[in-house]
N, C-alpha and C positions, 0 to 999 in steps of 0.2 A: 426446806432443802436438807439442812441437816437431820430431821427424822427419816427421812427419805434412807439416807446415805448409814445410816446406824449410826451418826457421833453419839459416844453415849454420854459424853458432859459437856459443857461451854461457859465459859465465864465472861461476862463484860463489864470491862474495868471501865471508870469513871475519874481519872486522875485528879481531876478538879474538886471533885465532893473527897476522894481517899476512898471510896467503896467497890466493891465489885459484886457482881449480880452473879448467881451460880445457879443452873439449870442441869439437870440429870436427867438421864430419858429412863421412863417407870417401864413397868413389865410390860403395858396395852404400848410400846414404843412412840408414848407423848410426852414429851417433856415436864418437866414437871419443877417446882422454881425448891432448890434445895437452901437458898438461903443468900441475904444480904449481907454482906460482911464492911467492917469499916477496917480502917487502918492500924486501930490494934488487935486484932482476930488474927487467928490463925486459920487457915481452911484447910481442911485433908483434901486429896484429890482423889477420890470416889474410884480412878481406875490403876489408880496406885497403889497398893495398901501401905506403904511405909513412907508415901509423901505428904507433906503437909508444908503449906506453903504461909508467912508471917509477912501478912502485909504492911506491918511497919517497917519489912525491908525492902518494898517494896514503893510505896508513898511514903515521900520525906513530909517533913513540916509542912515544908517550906510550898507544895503541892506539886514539885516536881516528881520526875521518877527517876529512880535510880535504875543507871541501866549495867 
C-alpha cells in the first residue's frame, strides 16, 4: 500500500526492544530496509536533509516513551 501511494520512507518503532526499523523506497519504487537502529543511534530522515532524529530521546531506560 504504501509503495502503491509513493511513501518514500517508514519507520516501525518497537518501544519494548528500544529499536526502530527504517525502510526507504529505492529507485525500481520497492522498499528497501535502510537500517535497524537501537536507542543510542541517531537516524537522518532520508526526506529531510537537515533532520536527524536521537533515539535515546526518544526510548527512555526505563522502555517507556517520551512523548
Amino acid at each position: 500500500m504504501y509503495e502503491q501511494n509513493g511513501v518514500s520512507e517508514y519507520w516501525l518503532a518497537f518501544p519494548l526492544d528500544k529499536v526502530a526499523d527504517v525502510y526507504v523506497l529505492n529507485k525500481d519504487n520497492k522498499y528497501q530496509r535502510s537500517g535497524l537502529y537501537q536507542y543510542h543511534d541517531k537516524i537522518k530522515v532520508e526526506i529531510f536533509e537537515d533532520l536527524e532524529i536521537d533515539l535515546g530521546l526518544v526510548f527512555t531506560k526505563d522502555k517507556e516513551i517520551l512523548l
